[in-house]
C-alpha positions as CSV (number, residue, x, y, z in Angstrom):
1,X,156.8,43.6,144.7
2,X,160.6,43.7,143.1
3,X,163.1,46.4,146.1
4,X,163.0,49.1,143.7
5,X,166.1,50.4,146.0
6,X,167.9,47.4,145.2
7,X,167.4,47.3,141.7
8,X,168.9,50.8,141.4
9,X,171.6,50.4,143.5
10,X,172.5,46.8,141.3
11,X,171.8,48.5,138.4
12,X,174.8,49.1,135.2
13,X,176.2,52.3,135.5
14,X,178.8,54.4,133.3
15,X,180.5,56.0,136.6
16,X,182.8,54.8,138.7
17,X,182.6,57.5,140.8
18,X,180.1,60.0,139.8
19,X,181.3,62.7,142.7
20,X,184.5,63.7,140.6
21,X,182.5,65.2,137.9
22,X,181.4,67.8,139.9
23,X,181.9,70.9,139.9
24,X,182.4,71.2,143.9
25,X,184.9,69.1,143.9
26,X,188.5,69.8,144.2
27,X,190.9,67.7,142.6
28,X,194.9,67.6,143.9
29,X,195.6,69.6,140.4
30,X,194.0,72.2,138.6
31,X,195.1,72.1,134.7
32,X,195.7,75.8,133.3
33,X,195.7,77.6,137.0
34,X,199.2,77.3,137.7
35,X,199.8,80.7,137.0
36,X,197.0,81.5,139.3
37,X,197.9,78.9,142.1
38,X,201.2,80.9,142.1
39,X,199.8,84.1,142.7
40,X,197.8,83.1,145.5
41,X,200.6,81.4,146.9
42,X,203.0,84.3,146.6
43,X,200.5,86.5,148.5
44,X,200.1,84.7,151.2
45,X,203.1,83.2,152.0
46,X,204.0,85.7,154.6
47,X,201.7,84.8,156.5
48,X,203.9,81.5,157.4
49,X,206.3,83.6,158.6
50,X,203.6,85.7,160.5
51,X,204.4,89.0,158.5
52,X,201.6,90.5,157.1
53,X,199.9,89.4,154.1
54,X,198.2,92.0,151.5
55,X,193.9,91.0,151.0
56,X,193.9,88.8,147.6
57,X,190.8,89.9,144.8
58,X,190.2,87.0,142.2
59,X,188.2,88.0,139.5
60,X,186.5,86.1,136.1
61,X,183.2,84.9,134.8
62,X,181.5,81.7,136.3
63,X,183.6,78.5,135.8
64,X,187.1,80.0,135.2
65,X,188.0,78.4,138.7
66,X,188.8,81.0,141.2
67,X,186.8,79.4,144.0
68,X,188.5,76.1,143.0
69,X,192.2,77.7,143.5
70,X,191.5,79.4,146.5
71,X,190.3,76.6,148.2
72,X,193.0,74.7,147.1
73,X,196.2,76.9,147.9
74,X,194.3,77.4,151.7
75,X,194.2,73.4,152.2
76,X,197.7,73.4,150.6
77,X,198.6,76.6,153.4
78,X,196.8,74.4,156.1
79,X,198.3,71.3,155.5
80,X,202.3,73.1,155.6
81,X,200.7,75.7,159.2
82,X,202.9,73.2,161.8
83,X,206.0,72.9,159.8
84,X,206.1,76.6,160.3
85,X,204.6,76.4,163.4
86,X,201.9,79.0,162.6
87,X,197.8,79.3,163.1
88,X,195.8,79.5,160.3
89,X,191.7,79.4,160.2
90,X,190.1,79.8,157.1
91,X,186.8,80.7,156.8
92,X,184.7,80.4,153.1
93,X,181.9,82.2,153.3
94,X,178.9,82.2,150.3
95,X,178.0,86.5,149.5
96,X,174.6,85.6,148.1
97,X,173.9,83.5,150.8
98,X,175.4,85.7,153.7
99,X,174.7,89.0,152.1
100,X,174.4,91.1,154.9
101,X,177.0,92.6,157.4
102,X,175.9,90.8,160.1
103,X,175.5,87.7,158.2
104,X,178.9,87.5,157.3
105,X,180.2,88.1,161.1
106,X,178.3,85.7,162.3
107,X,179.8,83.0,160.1
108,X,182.9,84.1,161.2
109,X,182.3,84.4,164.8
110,X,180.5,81.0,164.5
111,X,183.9,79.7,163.3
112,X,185.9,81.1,166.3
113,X,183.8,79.7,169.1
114,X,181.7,76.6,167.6
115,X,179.9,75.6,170.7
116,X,178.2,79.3,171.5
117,X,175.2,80.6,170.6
118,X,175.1,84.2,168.9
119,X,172.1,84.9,167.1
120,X,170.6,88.1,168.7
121,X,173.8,89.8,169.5
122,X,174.4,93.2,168.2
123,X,177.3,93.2,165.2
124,X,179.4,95.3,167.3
125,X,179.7,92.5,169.8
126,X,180.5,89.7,166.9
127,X,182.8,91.9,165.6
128,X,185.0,92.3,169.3
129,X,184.6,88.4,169.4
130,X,186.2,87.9,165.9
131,X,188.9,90.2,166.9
132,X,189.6,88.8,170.3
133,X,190.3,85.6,168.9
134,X,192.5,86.6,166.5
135,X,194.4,88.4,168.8
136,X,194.3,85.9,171.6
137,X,194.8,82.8,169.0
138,X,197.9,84.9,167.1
139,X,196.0,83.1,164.1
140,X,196.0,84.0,159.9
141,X,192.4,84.4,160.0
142,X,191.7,84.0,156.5
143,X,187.9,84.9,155.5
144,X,187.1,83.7,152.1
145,X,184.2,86.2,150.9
146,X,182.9,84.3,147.5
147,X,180.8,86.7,145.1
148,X,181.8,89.2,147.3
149,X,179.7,92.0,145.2
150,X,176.5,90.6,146.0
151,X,176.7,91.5,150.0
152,X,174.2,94.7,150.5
153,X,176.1,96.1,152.7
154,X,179.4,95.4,150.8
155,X,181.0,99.4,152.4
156,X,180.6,98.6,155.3
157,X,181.5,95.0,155.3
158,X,184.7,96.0,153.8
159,X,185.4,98.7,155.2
160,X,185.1,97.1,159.0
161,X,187.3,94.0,157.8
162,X,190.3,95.9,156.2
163,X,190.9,97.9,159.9
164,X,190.4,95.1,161.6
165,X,194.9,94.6,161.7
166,X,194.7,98.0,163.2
167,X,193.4,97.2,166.5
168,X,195.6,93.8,166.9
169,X,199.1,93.4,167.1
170,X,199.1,89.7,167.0
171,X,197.6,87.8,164.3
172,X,196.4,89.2,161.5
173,X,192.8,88.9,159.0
174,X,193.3,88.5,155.3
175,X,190.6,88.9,152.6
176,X,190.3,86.8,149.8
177,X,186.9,88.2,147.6
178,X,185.9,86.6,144.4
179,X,184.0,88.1,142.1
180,X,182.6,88.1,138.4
181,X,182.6,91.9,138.4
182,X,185.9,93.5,138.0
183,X,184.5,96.6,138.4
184,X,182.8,96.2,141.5
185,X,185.1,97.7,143.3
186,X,184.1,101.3,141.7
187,X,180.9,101.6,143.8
188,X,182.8,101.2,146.7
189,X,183.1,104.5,149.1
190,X,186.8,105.8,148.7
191,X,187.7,105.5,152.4
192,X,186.4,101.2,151.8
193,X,189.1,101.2,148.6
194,X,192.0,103.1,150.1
195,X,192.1,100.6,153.1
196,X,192.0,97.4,151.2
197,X,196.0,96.9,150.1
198,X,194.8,94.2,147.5
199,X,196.7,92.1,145.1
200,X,194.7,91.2,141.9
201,X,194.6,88.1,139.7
202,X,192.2,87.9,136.6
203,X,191.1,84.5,135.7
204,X,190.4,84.1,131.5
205,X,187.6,81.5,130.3
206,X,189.3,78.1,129.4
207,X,189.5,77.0,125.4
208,X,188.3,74.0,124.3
209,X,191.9,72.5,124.2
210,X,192.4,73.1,128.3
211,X,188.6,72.4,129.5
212,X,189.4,68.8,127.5
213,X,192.4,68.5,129.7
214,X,189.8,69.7,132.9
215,X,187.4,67.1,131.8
216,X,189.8,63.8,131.1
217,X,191.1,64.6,134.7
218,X,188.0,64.2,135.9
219,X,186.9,61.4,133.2
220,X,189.9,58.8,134.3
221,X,188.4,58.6,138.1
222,X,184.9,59.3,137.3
223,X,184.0,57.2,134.5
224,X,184.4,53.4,134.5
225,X,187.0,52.5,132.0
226,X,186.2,52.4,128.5
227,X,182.6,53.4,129.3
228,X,183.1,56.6,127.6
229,X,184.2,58.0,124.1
230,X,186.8,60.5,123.8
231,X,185.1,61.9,120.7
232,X,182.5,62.5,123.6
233,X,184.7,64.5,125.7
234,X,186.1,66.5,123.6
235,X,182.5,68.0,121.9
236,X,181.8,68.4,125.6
237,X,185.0,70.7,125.8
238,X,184.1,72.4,122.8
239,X,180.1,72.8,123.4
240,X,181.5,74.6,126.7
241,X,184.4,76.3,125.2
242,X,182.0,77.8,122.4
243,X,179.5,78.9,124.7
244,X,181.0,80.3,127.5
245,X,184.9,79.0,128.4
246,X,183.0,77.5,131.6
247,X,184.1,74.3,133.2
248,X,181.2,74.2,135.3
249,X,179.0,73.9,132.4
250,X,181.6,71.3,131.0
251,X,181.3,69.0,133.8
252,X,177.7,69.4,133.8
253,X,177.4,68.7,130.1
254,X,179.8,65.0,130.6
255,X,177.8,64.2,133.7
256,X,174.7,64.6,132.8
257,X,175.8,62.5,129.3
258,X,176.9,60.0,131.4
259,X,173.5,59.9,133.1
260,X,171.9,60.1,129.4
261,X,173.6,56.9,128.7
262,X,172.3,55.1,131.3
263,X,169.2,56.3,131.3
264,X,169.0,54.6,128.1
265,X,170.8,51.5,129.2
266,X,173.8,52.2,126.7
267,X,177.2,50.1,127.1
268,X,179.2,53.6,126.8
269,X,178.9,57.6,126.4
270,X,178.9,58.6,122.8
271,X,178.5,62.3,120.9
272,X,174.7,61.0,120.7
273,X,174.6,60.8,124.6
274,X,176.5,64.2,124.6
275,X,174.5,66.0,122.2
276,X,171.1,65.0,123.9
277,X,172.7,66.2,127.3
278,X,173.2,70.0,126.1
279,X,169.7,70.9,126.5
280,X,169.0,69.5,129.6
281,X,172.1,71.3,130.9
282,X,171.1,74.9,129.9
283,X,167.5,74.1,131.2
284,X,169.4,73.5,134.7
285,X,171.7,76.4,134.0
286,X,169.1,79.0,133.4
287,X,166.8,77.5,136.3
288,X,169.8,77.9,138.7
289,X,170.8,80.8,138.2
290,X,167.3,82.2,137.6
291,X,166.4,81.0,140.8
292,X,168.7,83.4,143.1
293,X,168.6,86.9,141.1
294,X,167.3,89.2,143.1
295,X,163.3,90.0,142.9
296,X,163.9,93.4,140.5
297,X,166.4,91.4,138.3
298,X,163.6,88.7,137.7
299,X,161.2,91.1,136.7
300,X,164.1,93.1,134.3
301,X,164.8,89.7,132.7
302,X,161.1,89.0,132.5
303,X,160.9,92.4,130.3
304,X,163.8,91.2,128.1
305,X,162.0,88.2,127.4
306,X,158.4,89.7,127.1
307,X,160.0,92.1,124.7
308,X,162.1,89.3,122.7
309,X,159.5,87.4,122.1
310,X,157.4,90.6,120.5
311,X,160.2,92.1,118.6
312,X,162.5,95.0,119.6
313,X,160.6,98.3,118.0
314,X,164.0,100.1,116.8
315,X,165.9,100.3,113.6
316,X,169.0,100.8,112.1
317,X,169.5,103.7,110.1
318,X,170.0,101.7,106.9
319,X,165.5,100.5,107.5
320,X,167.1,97.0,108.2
321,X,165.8,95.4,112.1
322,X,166.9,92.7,114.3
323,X,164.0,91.8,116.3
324,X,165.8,90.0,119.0
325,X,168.4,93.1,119.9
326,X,166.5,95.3,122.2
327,X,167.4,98.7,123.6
328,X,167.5,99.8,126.8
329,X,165.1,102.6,126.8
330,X,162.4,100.0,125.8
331,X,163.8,97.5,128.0
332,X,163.4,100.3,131.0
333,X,160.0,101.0,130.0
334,X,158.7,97.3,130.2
335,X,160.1,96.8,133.7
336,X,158.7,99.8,135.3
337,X,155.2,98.4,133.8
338,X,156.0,95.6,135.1
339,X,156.8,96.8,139.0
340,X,153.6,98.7,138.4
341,X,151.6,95.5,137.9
342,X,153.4,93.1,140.9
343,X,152.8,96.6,143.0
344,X,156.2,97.2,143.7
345,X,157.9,100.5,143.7
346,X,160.3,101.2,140.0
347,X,164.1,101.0,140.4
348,X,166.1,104.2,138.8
349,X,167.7,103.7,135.1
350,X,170.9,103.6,136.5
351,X,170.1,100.8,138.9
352,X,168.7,98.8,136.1
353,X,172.1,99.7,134.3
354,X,173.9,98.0,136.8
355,X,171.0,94.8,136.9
356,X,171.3,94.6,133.4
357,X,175.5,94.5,133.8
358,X,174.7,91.6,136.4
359,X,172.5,90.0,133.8
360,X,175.4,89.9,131.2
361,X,178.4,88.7,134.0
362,X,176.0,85.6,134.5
363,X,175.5,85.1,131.0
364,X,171.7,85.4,130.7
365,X,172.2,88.4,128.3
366,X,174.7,90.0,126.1
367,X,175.3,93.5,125.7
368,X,176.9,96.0,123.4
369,X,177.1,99.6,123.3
370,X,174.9,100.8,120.0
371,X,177.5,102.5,117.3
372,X,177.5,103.6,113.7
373,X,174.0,102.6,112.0
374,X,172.6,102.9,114.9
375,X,170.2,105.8,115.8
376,X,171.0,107.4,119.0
377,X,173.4,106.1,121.7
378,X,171.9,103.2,124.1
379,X,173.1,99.9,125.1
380,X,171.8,97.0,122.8
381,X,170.6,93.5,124.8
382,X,170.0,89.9,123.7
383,X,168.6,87.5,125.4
384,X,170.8,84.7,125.7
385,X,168.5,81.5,126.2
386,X,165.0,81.3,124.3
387,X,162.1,83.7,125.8
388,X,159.9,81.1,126.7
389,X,162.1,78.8,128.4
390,X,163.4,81.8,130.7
391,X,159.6,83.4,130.7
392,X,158.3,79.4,132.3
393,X,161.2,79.5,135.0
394,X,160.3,83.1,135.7
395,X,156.8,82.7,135.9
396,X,157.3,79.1,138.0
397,X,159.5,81.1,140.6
398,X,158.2,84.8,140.5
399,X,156.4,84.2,144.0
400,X,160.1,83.8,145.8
């Protein structure tokens, strides 16, 4: 019997190094984030000095690179810490993964003392750890809080971090929170927002032009050479730039073209290649991100679908219909039957106002407010993939 390992491993490849495509990693440059890279920079340089340094909120939709630059300018503030002779610990720290309070504590207090055990301990104890190394270390405790909106108990969380500085006199802890939602920061109790002393940076979707620059970068070290078109790259820019501005989904679409080719044993990567690709990308897409909404959001998309594949029931006022629009009265209506079936207890309008605004930041849906032709006054939804592809996923991950 032929090593089936070996034969994989020996077998012709497109990539050089198929690592660099990505999107988790970080190269040395970011094309069309120097503006951004500044920003960052500039509001936290103090902290080489150890003066204070105001909390940093980055904000844009998936794939506009604000995790990218803030991991890069806190390596690049890392790297320079002992030519000022300063401390700095960073600390990057996932929302929707750590979306509690205490989960987010612990991280940190994790970072500060490695080899001891916490689990168990009361917050209020984390917390004095966290802030007795800080003040002990003298350290720019940077904590990273990436979709920062989707921590539960995001008042409190905030709340405790930004008064941290008041009870140390030696060190200081900076916030850097990313976030799609640029209005998250409404929902938060006034006494959380009046202690934050934030500097703000909004991040724009990328055109075709710069996400072609984004993906040659990453094309010269990940591709071998000449084993890709550049007719190739640049529909992958513009599939990306027309659907979203996201270079995620751009360096998706070229790695998974590169794969494409040599699934089918091809000597380079071609618009054929790239075009085959797309679907298979926004399969992954919509299973991804499907996969971590929130139990109530699954079943509001679930309605969306259900009702896109039957046909919105409301009309203009001109007799003419778009079956695939939905409003949200209907929408409403077809989750709480829906929470009724599964046995679970109804979420208010207004929270599914605010699921349904999550829904359009990860670019499942779009939204509109309804206007003249229109009867009544309601927000109008479209689904943004086909209702039977995001209906499958749902119904293949409903029980998690």
């Amino acid at each position: 019997m032929n090593d089936i390992f070996e034969e994989e491993l020996n077998k012709e490849t497109v990539f050089k190094d198929r690592d660099v495509l990505s999107a988790h990693y970080i190269p040395e440059t970011l094309p069309h984030r120097e503006e951004e890279i500044q920003k960052l920079m500039k509001t936290l340089a103090p902290s080489l000095s150890n003066k204070k340094s105001k909390n940093l909120f980055l904000y844009g939709k998936t794939g506009t690179g604000k995790t990218s630059v803030a991991k890069h300018v806190i390596d690049k503030l890392v790297q320079v810490k002992d030519k000022y002779e300063v401390k700095v610990d960073p600390v990057y720290i996932n929302c929707r993964v750590q979306d509690t309070k205490y989960q987010v504590i612990l991280k940190m207090v994790e970072y500060c003392y490695p080899d001891q055990e916490f689990i168990g301990y009361a917050f209020a104890h984390l917390y004095d750890r966290v802030v007795e190394y800080i003040q002990e270390e003298g350290t720019n405790f940077i904590v990273m809080l990436d979709e920062v909106d989707k921590n539960q108990s995001l008042d409190d969380l905030i709340y405790t971090l930004t008064r941290t500085n008041d009870e140390i006199d030696k060190g200081q802890l900076i916030i850097v929170g990313i976030t799609n939602d640029v209005n998250f920061k409404e929902d938060l109790d006034p006494r959380s927002r009046s202690t934050l002393c934030e500097e703000e940076k909004v991040f724009s979707p990328y055109d075709a032009e710069e996400l072609k620059e984004i993906l040659n970068q990453r094309v010269e070290k990940g591709f071998k050479e000449g084993k890709i078109d550049q007719s190739a790259v640049n529909l992958a820019a513009a599939t990306a730039a027309q659907e979203s501005g996201d270079a995620r989904r751009a360096l998706m679409l070229i790695q998974k073209s590169g794969d494409v080719a040599d699934e089918n044993n091809a000597e380079k990567v071609t618009d054929k290649h790239v075009r085959k690709a797309r679907e298979k990308v926004e399969e992954e897409i919509v299973y991804e991100t499907i996969e971590t909404l929130p139990e109530h959001q699954k079943i509001l998309l679930y309605a969306i679908a259900q009702l896109t594949e039957e046909g919105g029931h409301y009309k203009k006022l001109d007799g003419t219909d778009d079956d695939k629009t939905l409003m949200s009265g209907e929408v409403y209506s077809r989750y709480e039957s829906l929470c009724e079936k599964r046995g679970k207890d109804s979420k208010t309008a207004r929270w599914c106002r605010e699921y349904i605004d999550d829904l359009d930041m990860l670019g499942l849906v779009t939204t509109n407010i309804s206007g003249k032709g229109v009867r009544g006054n309601t927000t109008l939804i479209k689904l943004a993939y086909p209702a039977e592809k995001v209906k499958k996923v749902i119904e293949e991950r409903f029980s998690s």
